[in-house]
Every structure is written in structure tokens, then in C-alpha cells.
Backbone as JSON Lines, residues from 0, in Angstrom:
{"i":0,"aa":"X","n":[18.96,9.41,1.39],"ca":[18.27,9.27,0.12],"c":[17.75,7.84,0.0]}
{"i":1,"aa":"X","n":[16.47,7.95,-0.41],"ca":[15.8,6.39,-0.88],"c":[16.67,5.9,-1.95]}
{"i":2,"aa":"X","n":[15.39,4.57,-2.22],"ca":[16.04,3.94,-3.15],"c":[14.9,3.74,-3.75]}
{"i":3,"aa":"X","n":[15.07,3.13,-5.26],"ca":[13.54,2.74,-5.68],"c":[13.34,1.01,-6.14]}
{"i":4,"aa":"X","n":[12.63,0.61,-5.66],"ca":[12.94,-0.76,-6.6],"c":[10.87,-1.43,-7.23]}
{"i":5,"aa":"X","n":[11.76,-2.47,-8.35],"ca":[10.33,-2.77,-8.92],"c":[10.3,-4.19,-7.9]}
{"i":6,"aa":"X","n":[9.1,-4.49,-7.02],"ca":[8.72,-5.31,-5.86],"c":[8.57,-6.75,-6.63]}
{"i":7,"aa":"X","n":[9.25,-7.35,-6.26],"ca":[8.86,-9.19,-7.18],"c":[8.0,-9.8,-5.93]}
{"i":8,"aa":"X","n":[7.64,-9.02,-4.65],"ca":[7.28,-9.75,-4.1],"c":[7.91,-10.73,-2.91]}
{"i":9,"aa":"X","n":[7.69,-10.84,-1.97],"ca":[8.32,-11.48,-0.56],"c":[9.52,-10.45,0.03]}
{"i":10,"aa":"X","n":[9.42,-9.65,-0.24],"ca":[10.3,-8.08,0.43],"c":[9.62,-7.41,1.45]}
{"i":11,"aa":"X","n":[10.28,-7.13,2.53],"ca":[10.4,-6.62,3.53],"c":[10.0,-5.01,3.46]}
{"i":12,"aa":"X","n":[9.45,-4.14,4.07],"ca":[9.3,-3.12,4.14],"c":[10.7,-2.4,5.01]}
{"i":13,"aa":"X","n":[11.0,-2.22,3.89],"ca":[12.79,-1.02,4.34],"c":[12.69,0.35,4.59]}
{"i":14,"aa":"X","n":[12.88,1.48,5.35],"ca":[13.44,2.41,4.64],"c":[14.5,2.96,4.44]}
{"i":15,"aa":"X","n":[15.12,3.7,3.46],"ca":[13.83,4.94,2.85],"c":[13.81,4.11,1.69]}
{"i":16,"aa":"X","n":[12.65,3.32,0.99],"ca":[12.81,2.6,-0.13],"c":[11.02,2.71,-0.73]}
{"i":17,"aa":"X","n":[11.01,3.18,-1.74],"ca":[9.59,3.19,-2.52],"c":[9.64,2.08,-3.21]}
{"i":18,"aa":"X","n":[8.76,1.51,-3.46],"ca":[8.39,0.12,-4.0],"c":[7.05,0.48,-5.04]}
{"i":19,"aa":"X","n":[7.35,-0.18,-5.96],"ca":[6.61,0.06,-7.41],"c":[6.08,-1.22,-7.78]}
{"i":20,"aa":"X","n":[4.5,-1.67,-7.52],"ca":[4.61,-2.82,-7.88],"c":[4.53,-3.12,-9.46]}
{"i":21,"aa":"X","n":[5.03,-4.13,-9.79],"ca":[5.79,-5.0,-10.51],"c":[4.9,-5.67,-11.89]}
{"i":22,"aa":"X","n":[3.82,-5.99,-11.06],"ca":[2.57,-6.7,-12.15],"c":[1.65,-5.97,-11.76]}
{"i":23,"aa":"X","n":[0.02,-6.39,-12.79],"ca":[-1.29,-6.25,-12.65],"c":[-1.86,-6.39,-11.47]}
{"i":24,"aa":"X","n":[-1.47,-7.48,-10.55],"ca":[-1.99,-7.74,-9.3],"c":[-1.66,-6.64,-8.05]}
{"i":25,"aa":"X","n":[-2.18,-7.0,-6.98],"ca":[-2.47,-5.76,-6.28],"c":[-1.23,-6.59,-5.21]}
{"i":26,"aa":"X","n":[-0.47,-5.21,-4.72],"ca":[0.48,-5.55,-3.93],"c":[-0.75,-5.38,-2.51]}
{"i":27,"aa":"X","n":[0.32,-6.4,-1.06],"ca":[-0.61,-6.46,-0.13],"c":[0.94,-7.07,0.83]}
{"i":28,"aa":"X","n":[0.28,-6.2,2.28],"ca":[1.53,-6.69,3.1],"c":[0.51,-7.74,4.27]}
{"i":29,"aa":"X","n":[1.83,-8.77,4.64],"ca":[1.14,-10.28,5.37],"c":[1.25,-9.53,6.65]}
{"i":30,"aa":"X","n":[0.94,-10.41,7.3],"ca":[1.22,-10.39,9.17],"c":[2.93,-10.42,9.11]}
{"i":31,"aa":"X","n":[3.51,-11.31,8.67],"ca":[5.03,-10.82,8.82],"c":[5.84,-10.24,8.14]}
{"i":32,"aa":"X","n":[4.86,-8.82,7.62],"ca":[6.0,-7.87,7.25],"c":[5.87,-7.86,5.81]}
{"i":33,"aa":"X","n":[5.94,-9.2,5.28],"ca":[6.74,-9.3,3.81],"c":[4.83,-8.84,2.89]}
{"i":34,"aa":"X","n":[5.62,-8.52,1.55],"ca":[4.62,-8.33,0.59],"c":[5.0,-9.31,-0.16]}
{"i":35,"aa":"X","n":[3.93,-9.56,-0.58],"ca":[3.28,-10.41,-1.67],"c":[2.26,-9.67,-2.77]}
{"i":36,"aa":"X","n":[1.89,-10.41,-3.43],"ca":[0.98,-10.72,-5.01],"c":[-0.45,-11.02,-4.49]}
{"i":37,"aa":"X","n":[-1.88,-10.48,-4.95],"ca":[-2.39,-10.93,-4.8],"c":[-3.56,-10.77,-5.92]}
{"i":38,"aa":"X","n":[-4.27,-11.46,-6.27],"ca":[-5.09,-11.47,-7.54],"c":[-6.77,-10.49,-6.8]}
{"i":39,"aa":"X","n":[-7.18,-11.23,-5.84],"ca":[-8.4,-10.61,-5.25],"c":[-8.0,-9.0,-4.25]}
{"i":40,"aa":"X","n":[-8.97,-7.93,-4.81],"ca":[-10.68,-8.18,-4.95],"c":[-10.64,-8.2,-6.72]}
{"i":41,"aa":"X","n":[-10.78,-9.15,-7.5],"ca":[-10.83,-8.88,-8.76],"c":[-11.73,-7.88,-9.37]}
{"i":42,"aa":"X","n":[-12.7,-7.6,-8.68],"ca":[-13.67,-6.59,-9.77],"c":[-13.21,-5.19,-9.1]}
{"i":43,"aa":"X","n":[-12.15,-4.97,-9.08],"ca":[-11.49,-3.18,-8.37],"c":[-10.91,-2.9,-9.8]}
{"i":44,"aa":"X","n":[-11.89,-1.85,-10.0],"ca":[-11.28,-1.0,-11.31],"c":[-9.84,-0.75,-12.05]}
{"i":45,"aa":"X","n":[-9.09,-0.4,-10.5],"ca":[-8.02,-0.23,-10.99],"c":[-6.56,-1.36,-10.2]}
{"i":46,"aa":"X","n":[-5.77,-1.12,-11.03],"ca":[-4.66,-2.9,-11.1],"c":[-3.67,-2.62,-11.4]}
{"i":47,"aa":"X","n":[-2.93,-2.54,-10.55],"ca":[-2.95,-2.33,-9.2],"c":[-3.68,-1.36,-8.29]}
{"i":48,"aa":"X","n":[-3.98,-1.59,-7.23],"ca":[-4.98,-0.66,-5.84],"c":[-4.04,-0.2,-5.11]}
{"i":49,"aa":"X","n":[-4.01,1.21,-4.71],"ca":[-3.4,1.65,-3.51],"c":[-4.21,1.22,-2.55]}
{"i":50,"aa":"X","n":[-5.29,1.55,-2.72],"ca":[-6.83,0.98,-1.74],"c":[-6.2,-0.37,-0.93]}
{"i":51,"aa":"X","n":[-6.08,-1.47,-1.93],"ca":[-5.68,-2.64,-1.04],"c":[-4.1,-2.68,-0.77]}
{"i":52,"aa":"X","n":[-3.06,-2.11,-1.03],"ca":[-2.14,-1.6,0.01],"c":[-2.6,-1.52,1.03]}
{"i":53,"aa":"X","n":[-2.9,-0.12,0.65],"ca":[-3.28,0.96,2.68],"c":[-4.27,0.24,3.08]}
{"i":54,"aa":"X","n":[-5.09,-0.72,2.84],"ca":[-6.07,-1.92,3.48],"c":[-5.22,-2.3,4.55]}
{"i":55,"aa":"X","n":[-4.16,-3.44,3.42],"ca":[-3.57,-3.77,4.4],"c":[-2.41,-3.81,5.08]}
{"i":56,"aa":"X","n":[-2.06,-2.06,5.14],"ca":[-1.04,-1.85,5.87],"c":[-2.04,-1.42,7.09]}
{"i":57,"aa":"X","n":[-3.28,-1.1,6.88],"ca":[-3.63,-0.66,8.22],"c":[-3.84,-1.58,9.34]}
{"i":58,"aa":"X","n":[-4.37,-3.24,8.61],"ca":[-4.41,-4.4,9.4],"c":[-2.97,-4.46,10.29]}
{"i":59,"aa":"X","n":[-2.14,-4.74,9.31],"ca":[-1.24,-5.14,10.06],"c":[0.02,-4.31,10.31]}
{"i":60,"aa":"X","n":[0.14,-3.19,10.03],"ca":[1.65,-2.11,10.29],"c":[0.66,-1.51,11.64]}
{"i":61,"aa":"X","n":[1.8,-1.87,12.79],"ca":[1.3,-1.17,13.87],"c":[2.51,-0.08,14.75]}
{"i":62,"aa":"X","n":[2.83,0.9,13.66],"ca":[3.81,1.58,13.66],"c":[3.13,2.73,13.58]}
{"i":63,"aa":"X","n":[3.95,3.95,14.32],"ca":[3.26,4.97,14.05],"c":[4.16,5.99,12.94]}
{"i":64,"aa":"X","n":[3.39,5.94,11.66],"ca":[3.77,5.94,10.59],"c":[3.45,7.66,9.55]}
{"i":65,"aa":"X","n":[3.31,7.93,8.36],"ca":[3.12,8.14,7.65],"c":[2.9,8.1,6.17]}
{"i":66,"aa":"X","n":[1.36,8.33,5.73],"ca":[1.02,7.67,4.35],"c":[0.77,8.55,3.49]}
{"i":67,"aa":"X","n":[1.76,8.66,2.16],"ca":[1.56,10.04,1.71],"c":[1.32,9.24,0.07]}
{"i":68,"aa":"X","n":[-0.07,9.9,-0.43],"ca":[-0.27,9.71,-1.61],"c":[0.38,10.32,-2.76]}
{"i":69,"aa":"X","n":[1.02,9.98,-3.79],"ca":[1.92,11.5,-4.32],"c":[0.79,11.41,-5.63]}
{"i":70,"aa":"X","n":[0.14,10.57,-6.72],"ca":[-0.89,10.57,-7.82],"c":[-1.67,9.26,-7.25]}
{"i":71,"aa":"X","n":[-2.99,9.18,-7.81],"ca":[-3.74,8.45,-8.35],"c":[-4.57,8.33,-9.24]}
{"i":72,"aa":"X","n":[-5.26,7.33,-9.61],"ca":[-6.19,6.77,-10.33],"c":[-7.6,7.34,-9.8]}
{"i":73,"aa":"X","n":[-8.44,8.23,-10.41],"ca":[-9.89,8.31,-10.18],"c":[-10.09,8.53,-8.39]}
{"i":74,"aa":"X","n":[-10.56,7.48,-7.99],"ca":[-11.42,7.08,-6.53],"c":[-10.18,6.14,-5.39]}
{"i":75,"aa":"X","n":[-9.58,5.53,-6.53],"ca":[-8.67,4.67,-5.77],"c":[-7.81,5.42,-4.8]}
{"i":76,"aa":"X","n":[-7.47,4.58,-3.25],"ca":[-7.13,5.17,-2.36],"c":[-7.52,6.04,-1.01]}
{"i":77,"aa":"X","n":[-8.75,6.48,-1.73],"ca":[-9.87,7.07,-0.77],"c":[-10.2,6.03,0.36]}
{"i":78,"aa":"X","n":[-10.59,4.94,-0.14],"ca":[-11.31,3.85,1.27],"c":[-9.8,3.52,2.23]}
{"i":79,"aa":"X","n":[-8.49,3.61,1.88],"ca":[-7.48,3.39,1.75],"c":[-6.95,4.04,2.82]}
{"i":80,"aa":"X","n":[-6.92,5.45,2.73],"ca":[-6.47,6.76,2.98],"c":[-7.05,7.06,4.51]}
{"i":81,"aa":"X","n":[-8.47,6.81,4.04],"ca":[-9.67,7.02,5.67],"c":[-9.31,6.09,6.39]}
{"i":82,"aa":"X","n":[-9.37,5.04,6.01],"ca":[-8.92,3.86,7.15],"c":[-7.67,4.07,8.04]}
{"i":83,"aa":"X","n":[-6.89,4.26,7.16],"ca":[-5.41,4.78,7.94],"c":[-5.21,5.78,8.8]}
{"i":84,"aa":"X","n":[-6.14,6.79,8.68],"ca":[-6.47,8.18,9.13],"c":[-7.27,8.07,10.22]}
{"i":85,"aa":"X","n":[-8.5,6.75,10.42],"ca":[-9.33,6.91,11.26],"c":[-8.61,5.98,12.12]}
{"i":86,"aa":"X","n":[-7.75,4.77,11.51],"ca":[-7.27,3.53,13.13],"c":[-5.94,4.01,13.41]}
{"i":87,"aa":"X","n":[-5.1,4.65,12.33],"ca":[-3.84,5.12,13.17],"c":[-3.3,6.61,12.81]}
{"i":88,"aa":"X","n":[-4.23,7.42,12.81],"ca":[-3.57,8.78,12.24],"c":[-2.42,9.18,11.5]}
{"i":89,"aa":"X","n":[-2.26,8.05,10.48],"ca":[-0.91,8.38,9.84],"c":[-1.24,8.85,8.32]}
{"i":90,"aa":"X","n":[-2.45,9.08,7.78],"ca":[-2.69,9.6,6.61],"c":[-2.81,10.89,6.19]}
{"i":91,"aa":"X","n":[-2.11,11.21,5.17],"ca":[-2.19,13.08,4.83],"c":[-2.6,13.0,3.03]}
{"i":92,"aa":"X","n":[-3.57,13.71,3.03],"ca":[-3.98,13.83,1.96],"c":[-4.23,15.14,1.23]}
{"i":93,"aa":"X","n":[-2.98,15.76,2.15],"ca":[-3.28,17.46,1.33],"c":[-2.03,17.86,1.06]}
């Protein structure tokens, strides 16, 4: 069984652990692993983005993974979703 926690940020990707971000700003994972806060792309509708998540888990998680959307917002996630789907086949969207 997971766990759930609200992300303050500089945390490690665990599992089985869902992460909820915390503030307005858009969560985003670095080259080493950890997530952070980030204010840009400011004009993205919605605030927090799954979009810039799965951005940049696709840069840098080079795991062969799975990305499962459970709700969203409108459009958000779509540019998100494909990317993940087209560089590492780990996206399911049905």
C-alpha cells in the first residue's frame, strides 16, 4: 500500500507514494531525482500542470515506467501524456 503525502519540495521520487503538490506552482523533477517548485511557464492556464510534471519526467526519468492519469483539468496533460508515450512508452490514457 502507498502512501500519500503533500510535496514541500526537494523529495525524492519513492514508491508506492503519490505526491500532491503543495502550492500554486507547478511541481517539476531535476536531473537528480529530487522535485522542486517552479513558477515558469507562467501563462499555463492551469496551477498546478500535470503537463509540466510529465515534461519533465520525460527529460529526465529514464526508467521504464508507468504514467497513469486518474482526473484532470480541461487540456492539461495531453502535451504531457504524448511525450511520455512517444520517448518512452510508459503512458496510458484509457
Amino acid at each position: 500500500m502507498g502512501n500519500a503525502a503533500d510535496d514541500g519540495g526537494n523529495d525524492r521520487l519513492e514508491k508506492p507514494t503519490i505526491l500532491v503538490a503543495g502550492t500554486n506552482d507547478h511541481l517539476s523533477l531535476r536531473s537528480d531525482f529530487t522535485l522542486h517548485y517552479i513558477k515558469e511557464p507562467i501563462d499555463y492556464p492551469y496551477r498546478p500542470s500535470v503537463d509540466v510534471f510529465f515534461k519533465s519526467l520525460a527529460q529526465y526519468w529514464n526508467r521504464k515506467e508507468t504514467a497513469v492519469l486518474l482526473t484532470g483539468m480541461g487540456q492539461d496533460a495531453t502535451e504531457g501524456l504524448s511525450l511520455l508515450r512517444s520517448i518512452a512508452g510508459m503512458a496510458h490514457d484509457r
